[in-house]
N, C-alpha and C positions, 0 to 999 in steps of 0.2 A: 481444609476448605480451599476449592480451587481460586477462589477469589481473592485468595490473601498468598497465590505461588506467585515469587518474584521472579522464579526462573520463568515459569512458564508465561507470564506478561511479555520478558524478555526476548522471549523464541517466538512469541505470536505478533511481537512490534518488531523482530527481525525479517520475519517471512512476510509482511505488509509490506516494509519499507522497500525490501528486495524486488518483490515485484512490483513497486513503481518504479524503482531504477531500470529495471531490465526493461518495463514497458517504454521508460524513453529511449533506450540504448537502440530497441528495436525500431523506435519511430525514426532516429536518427540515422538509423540503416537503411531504412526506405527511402531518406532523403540524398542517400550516396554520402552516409557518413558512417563506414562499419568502425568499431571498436573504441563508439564514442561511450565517454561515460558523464554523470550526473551525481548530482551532492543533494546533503539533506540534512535538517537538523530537527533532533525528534527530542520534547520534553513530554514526560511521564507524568500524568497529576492520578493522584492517589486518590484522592478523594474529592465529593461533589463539595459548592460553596460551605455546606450546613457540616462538613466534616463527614457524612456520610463514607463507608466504602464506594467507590465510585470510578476504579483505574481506565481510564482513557486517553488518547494519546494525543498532543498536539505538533504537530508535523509541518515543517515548512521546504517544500521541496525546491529547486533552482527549477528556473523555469525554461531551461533547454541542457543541451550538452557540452563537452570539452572535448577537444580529440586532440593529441599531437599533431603538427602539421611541419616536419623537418625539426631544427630543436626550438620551436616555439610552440605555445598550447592558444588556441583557438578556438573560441567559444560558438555554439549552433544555434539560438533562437529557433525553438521548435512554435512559438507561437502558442495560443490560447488551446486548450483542451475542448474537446466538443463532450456535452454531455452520454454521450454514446459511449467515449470511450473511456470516460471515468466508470462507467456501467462494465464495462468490459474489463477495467483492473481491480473493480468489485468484484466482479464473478469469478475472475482467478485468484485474487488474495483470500475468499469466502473456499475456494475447491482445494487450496493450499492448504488453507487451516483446518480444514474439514480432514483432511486427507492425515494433516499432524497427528491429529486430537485423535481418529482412528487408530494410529498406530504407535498410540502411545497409552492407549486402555481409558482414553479420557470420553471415548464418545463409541457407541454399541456400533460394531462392524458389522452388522447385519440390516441398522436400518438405510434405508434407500433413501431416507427424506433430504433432501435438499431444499436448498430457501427458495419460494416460490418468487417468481417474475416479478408479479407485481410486490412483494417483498423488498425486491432487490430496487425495483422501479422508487419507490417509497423512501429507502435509505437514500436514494439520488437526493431528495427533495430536502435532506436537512447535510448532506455535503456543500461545504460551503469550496468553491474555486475560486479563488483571485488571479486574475492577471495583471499583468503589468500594461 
């Protein structure tokens, strides 16, 4: 049962977290900071309150970047996320996994279906973002 592969949780909560890192790396590049990087710390709950099968991830990411700057490290305050582009490291963490799961026999390579717009609009709605 695919619901009880600990590898496969593990490779689908590495390809999440990855592209949110890379989405800050790249934000912090727009801001004339290349080869900044960003931290995270991801706990795994296995199952809902009631004990249910239920694996979902709860993720706290840093809320900007670090880059060297000579031999000291320097932190980037990227600032509050706009709901657009939490939409937009959904649709690449959603085309990543898609793309996994295809080419590892877990999801039919012939269909076309992608998650629809308002699909993905709708997952916005119970993403919870805190800022500081």
């Amino acid at each position: 049962m695919q619901s009880q592969d600990g590898a496969l949780l593990g490779t689908l909560s590495r390809l999440f977290v990855q592209t949110v890192h890379a989405f800050y790396s790249e934000r912090a590049a727009d801001s004339g900071v290349p080869g900044a990087k960003t931290g995270s710390v991801t706990i795994v709950q296995r199952t809902s309150w009631d004990l249910r099968l239920n694996p979902h991830l709860h993720v706290v990411f840093l809320d900007g970047t670090y880059h060297e700057q000579g031999a000291q490290l320097s932190w980037e305050d990227l600032g509050s996320l706009k709901t657009q582009e939490v939409g937009q490291v959904l649709e690449r963490t959603v085309r990543r996994i898609d793309r996994h799961l295809r080419r590892a026999g877990l999801r039919d390579s012939r269909s076309s279906r992608t998650l629809p717009r308002a699909r993905v609009e709708s997952s916005l709605e119970h993403t919870e973002v805190f800022a500081s």
